[in-house]
N, C-alpha and C positions, 0 to 999 in steps of 0.2 A: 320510366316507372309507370306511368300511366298510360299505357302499350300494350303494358305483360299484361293486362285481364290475371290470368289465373296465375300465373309466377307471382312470388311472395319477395316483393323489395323492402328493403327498411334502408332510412335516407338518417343518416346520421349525422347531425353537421353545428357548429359554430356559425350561425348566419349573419351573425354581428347587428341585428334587427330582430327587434321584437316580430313576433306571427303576426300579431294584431295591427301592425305599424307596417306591415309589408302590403299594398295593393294584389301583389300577386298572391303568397303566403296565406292571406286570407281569403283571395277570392277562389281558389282551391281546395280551402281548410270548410268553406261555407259552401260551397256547390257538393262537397261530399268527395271531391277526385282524389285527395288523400286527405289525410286522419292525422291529427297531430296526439300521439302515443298516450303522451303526459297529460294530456289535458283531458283524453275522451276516459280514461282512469282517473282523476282528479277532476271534479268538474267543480267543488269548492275553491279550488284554486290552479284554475286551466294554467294560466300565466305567472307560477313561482317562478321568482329572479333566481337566476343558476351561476350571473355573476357579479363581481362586486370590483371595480376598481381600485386598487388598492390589498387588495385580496380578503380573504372570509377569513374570520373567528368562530361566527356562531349562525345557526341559520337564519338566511335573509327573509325579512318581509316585503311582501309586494309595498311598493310606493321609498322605501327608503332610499338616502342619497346617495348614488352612486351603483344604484344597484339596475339590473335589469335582466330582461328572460328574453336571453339571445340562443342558448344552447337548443338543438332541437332534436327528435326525432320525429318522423313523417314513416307515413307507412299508404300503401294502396289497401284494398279490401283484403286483400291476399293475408299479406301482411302483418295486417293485423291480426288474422287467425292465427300463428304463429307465436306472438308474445304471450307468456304467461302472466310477468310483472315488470315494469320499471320503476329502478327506483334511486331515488335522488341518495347519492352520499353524504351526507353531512359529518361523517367521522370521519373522512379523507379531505377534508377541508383543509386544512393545517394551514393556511396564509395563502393560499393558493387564491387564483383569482375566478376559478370556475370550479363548480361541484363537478363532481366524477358521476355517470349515469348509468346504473346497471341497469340493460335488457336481458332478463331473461324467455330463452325459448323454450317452446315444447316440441321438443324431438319427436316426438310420437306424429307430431302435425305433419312435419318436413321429411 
């Protein structure tokens, strides 16, 4: 991913680890080598918990028990020209133990 220069990756992943809690995650996220989706569009709350142990009813708050922001998307600079929005599901919750994540793109880009 961080190879391709001008090829457009998007890294979509369950990392099971907060960004912020990863040494690597962050020292990639902070030097600029790639871009965490959610958070460079959310900058009020870079780090919404996307799961909840036990599963979700209603949407999570950062800090509550059992919760955490493990789901991710990562992108190079590429990449990021290509998203137009992500965006958290909270209507596809249903007991589930991870929000559902629309990326949408701009075809015109690609």
């Amino acid at each position: 991913m961080l190879a391709a220069e001008d090829a457009p990756y998007i890294l979509l992943m369950d990392g099971n680890i907060e960004g912020n809690a990863s040494q690597l995650l962050r020292m990639l996220t902070l030097s600029g080598q790639i871009i965490n989706v959610y958070g460079d569009r959310n900058t009020e709350s870079p780090y919404q918990p996307t799961y909840k142990f036990g599963g979700i009813e209603e949407q999570l708050v950062p800090g509550d028990k059992g919760t955490s922001a493990i789901d991710h998307v990562f992108v190079n600079h590429a990449g990021n020209h290509v998203i137009d929005n992500i965006t958290l599901r909270w209507d596809l919750v249903d007991g589930h133990d991870h929000v559902p994540i629309d990326v949408d793109l701009n075809s015109e880009v690609i």
